[in-house]
N, C-alpha and C positions, 0 to 999 in steps of 0.2 A: 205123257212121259215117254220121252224116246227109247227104245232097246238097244243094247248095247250094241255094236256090230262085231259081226264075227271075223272080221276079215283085220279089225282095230292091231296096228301090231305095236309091239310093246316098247314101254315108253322110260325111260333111263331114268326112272325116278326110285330106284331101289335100295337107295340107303336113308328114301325120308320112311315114315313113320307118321298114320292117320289118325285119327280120332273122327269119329260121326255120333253125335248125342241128338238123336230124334226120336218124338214118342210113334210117329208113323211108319208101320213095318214095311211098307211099300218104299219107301223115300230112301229106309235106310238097306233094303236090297239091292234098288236100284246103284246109291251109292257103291255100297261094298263089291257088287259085280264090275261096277265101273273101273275102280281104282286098286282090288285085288292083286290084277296083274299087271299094275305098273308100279306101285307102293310096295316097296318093302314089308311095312306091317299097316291092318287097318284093322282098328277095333272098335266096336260100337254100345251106345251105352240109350234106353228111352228116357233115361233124366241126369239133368244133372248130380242128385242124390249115388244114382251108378257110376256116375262116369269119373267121382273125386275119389274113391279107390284104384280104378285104371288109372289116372293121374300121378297118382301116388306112387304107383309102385313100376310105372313107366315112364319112358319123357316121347312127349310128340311134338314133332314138327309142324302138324297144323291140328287145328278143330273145327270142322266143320261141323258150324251150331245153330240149332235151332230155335227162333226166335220164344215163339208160344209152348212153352212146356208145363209138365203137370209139379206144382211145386214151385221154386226159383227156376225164373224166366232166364233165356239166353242171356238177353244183357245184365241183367245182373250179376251173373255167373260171368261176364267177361269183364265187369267190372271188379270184380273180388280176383281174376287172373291177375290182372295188370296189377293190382297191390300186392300181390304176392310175387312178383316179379318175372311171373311166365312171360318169357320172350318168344316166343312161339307166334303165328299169323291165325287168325280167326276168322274164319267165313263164316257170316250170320245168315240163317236164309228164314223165309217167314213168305206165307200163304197171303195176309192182311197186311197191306206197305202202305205207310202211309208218309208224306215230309218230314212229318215229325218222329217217327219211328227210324227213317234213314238218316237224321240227325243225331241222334240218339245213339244209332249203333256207330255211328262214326268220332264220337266226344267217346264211347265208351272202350274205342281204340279196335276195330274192325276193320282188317283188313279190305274186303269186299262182301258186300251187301247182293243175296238172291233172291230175287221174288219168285215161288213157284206157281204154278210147274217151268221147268227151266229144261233147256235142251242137255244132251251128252255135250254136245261141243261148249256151251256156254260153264258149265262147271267145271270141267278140263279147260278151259281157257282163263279162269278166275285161278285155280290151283297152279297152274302152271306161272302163271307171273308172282302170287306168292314164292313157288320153291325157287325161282329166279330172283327177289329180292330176296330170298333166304343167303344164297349163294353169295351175292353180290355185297352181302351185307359181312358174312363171314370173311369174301378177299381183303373189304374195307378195313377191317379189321385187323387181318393179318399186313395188310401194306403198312397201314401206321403205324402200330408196332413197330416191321422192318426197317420202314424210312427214318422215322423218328431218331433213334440213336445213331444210326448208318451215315456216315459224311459221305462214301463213296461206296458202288457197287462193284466186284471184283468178277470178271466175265469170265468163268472155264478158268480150267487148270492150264495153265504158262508154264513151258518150257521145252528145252531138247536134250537134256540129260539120260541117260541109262535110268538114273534112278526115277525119274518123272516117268520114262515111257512105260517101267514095271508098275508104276502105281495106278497110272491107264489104262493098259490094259486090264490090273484087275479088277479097278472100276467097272468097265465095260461087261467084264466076265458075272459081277454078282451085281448087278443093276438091277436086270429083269426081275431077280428073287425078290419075296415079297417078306424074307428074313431080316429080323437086326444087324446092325452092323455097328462095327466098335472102330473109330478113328483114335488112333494115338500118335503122338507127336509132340514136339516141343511148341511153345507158346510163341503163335504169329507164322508157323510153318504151313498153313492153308488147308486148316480141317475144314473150315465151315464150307470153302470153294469146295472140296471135295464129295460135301455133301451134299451142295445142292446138284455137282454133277450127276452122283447118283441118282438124285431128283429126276433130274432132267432127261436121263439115260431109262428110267424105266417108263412102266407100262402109268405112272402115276403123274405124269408130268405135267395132266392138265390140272391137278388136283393142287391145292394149295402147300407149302409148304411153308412150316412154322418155326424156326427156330425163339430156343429157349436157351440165356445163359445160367445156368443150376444158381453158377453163385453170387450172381448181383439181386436174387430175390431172397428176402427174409426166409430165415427156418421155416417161422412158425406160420409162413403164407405160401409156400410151396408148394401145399397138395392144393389149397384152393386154387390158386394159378393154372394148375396141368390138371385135375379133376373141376373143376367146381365147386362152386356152397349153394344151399338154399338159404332162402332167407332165415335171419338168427340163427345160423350156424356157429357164430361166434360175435361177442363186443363190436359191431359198427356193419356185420353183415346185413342191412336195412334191405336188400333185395338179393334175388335170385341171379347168378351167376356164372354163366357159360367158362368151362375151363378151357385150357388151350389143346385138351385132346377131341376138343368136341369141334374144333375149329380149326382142325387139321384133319378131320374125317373125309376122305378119301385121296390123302394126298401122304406129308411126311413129316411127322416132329421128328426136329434135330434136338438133341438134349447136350450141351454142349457145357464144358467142366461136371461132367459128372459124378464124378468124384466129392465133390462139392454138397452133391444131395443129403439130407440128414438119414440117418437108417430108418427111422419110419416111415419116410417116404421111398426109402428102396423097398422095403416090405411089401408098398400097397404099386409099385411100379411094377415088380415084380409078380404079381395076379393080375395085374393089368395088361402084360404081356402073355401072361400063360391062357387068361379067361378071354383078352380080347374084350371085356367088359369092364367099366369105371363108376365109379361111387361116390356123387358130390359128398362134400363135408358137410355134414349134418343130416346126412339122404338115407334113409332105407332102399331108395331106387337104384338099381344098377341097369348101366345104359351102353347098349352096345356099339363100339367102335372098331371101325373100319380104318386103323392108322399103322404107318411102316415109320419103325423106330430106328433111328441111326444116331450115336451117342458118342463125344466125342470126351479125351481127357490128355492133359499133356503130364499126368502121374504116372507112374506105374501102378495100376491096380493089382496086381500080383504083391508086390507091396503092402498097397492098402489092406488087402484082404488079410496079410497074415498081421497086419499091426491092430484088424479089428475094427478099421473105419468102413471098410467095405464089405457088403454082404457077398460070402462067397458065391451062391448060388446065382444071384444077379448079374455076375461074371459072369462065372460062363452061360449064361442066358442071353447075354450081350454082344456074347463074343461068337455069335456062332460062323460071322468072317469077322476076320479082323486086318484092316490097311493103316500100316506106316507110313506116316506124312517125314521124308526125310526131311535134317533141316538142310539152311541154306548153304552153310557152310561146306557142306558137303557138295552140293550140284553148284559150284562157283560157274560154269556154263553157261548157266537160264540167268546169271545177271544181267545178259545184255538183252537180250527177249522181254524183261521185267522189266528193264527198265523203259525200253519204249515203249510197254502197254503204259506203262505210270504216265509218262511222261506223256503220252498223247488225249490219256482218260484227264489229267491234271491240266495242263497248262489250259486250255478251253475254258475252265469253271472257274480257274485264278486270273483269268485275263491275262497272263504273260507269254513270254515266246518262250519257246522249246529252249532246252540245252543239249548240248553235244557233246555225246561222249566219247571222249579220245583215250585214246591208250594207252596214256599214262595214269589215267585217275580211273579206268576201267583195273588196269594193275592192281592200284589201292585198294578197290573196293573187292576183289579178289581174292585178298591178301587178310581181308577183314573175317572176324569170327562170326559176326551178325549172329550176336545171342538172343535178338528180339525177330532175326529173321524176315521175312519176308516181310511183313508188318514194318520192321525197322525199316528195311529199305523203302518202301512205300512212304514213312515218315519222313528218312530222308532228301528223296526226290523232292516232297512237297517244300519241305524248306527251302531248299535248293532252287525250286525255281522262283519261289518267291524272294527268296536274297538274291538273285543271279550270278550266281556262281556255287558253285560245289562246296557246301559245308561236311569237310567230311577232318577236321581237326587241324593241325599242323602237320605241315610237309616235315618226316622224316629229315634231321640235322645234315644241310650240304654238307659236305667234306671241303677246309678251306685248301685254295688252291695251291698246287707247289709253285714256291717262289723261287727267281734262282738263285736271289741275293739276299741275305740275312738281315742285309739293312733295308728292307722293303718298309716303306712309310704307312702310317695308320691309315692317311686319306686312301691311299692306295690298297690296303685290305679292307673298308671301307667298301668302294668301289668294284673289288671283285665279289668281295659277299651280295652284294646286294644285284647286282646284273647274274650272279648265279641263282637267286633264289626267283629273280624276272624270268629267267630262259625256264626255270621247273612250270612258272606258269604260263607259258607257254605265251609270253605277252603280257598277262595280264597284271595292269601295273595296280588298278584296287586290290586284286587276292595280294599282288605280291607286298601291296604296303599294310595291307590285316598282320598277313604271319608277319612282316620285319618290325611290326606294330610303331610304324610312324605314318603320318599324315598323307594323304593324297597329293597335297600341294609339294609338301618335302621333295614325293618321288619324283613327281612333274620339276621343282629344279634342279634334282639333281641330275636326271635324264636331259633334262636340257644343256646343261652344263657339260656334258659326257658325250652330247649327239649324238644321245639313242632316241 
């Protein structure tokens, strides 16, 4: 058995958490010395009899387990895990291997298989590809989630307004912190972008980042979602359950409409920021996380709190920065900057050609209140290039034109209406026959007929 080296320098593995169940007090020294100073936590138990109280009332990320024990043997004991729904990696190690024994541990869901005596490098290199498909499994995770509902990803905060460059810089200002943050704003104004900006802005950015919408998940499945369950924590909980603060550990849940969470779940969100420690549903175990919370809402919770839907304290716990996402209405500027990110992220994925926007239907859109905001306009764009042309309503009523003579003929008001609402579209005889709401062929004879 090799000795540890003294020179070994330490190794980024401090937010897993070990388990070692050997009845040999050599094996599990050597362990413990090894993986002390790179493991966050390592505990060791010589049966499995010890080791299902440490289980209990801890969670680990791996178990390194020993085939031959006094009692229920490794596999078995790794067999009773998987039914109980530990999702956790299992390294089996065992003195006597045989084909059938490495069969064995591999149907009974083991991640790697040791025959001892085994080198330092050969169990740090078995550990290390576990906490690697630890990770990998966790992005997996948080991607689908993200992509799944997602039609389009929105890159960085857009724009060159005053009010954009203040919300920038104080992104930039409270990024590094590793404090909550409270986004407010109107619905479709660009919380979520701003939060992943802060994502990206801090020291967490290679870490995963999770958003959660509060209110498109059930009341009564909320805390399981952001905590977890164990198995039979409730009607149809048939296995054990990673929640999504356990899947954003070292990176950043967004809690987004949060306003929306029910008060028992502000209650136990609120210990969960102050302890920094979570409590599946149905678990005696509390389990420590390493997560930076940024929470967004398009309410007032100053509001909320005095009508009772919100827990005061949770405020200002929430609120320890708080950034206004102005809406769109306001920075009419960044419409044209928006529109070319949309337009360039869109027209590629719809297959069509770009649009161009001119400066009379930049006017309109201007002039718009855009209550759905930034969002809306993104919807809009998308329509737009799939119709080809600008659906942005009816052109505002031309004014008909002064005539000198009172006896001016119908054909002939007729014919000035309809060439004044062609010149609004700047050409365009399809837009201009939608708004006059007659036929494409119509326009075509009567512009023929006119020798336009």
């Amino acid at each position: 058995m090799n000795e540890l080296p003294a020179s070994e320098s330490k190794s980024p593995w401090q937010q897993y958490s070990v388990l070692i169940v050997d009845d040999e007090v050599g094996m599990v020294s050597f362990l413990q010395r090894a993986l002390s100073s790179r493991c966050g936590v390592v505990d060791s138990a010589g049966s499995v009899e010890a080791a299902r109280p440490l289980l209990e009332r801890s969670r680990y990320d791996l178990i390194v387990l020993d085939i031959a024990l006094p009692g229920c043997s490794g596999v078995d004991w790794l067999h009773e895990l998987r039914e109980e729904g530990y999702a956790g990696d299992v390294v089996l190690m065992t003195a006597y291997a045989d084909l059938d024994t490495a069969i064995e541990a591999l149907r009974a869901g083991a991640a790697d298989f040791l025959l001892k005596p085994f080198s330092l490098a050969l169990v740090l290199n078995a550990i290390q590809r576990c906490f690697e498909r630890s990770r990998l499994a966790r992005e997996n995770f948080v991607l689908r989630r993200e992509v799944g509902p997602r039609a389009a990803d929105v890159a960085g905060v857009i724009g060159q307004s005053e009010a954009i460059f203040k919300v920038c810089e104080r992104l930039k200002k409270i990024a590094p912190s590793a404090a909550t943050v409270l986004l407010s704003g109107e619905s479709g104004s660009g919380k979520e972008v701003a939060a992943r900006a802060l994502h990206a802005l801090s020291a967490r950015a290679d870490g995963p980042f999770v958003p959660v919408n509060c209110a498109a998940i059930a009341a009564e499945l909320i805390e399981s979602e952001l905590f977890g369950h164990i198995k039979g924590a409730y009607t149809g909980a048939q296995q054990r359950r990673e929640g999504l603060f356990y899947y954003a550990r070292g990176g950043t849940l967004f809690l987004d409409e949060i306003s929306e969470l029910p008060l028992s779940a502000q209650a136990k969100l609120l210990r969960v920021l102050e302890e920094k420690r979570i409590r599946p549903v149905g678990s005696e175990q509390e389990i420590a996380v390493d997560v930076r919370v940024i929470a967004a809402t398009n309410r007032d919770l100053k509001l909320e709190v005095g009508e009772q839907r919100f827990r005061q304290d949770l405020y200002y716990r929430l609120q320890v920065f708080e950034v206004m996402l102005p809406p769109l209405r306001e920075r009419p500027e960044d419409i044209p900057l928006l529109f070319d990110h949309f337009v360039a992220q869109l027209a590629p994925s719809l297959g069509v050609p770009p649009l161009h926007l001119d400066a009379r239907t930049l006017a309109r859109l201007a002039d718009y209140d855009w209550p759905g905001n930034v969002r809306e306009l993104r919807n809009l764009i998308e329509r737009s290039l799939i119709l080809g042309w600008f659906d942005i309503g009816h052109e505002p009523e031309v004014a008909p034109a002064a005539f000198s003579c009172a006896d001016e003929t119908l054909e002939a008001v007729e014919k000035s209406h309809i060439l004044a609402v062609l010149a609004a579209c700047d050409g365009n005889k399809s837009e201009a026959s939608r708004r006059l709401g007659i036929s494409r062929k119509t326009m075509d004879r009567k512009c023929q007929a006119w020798g336009v």
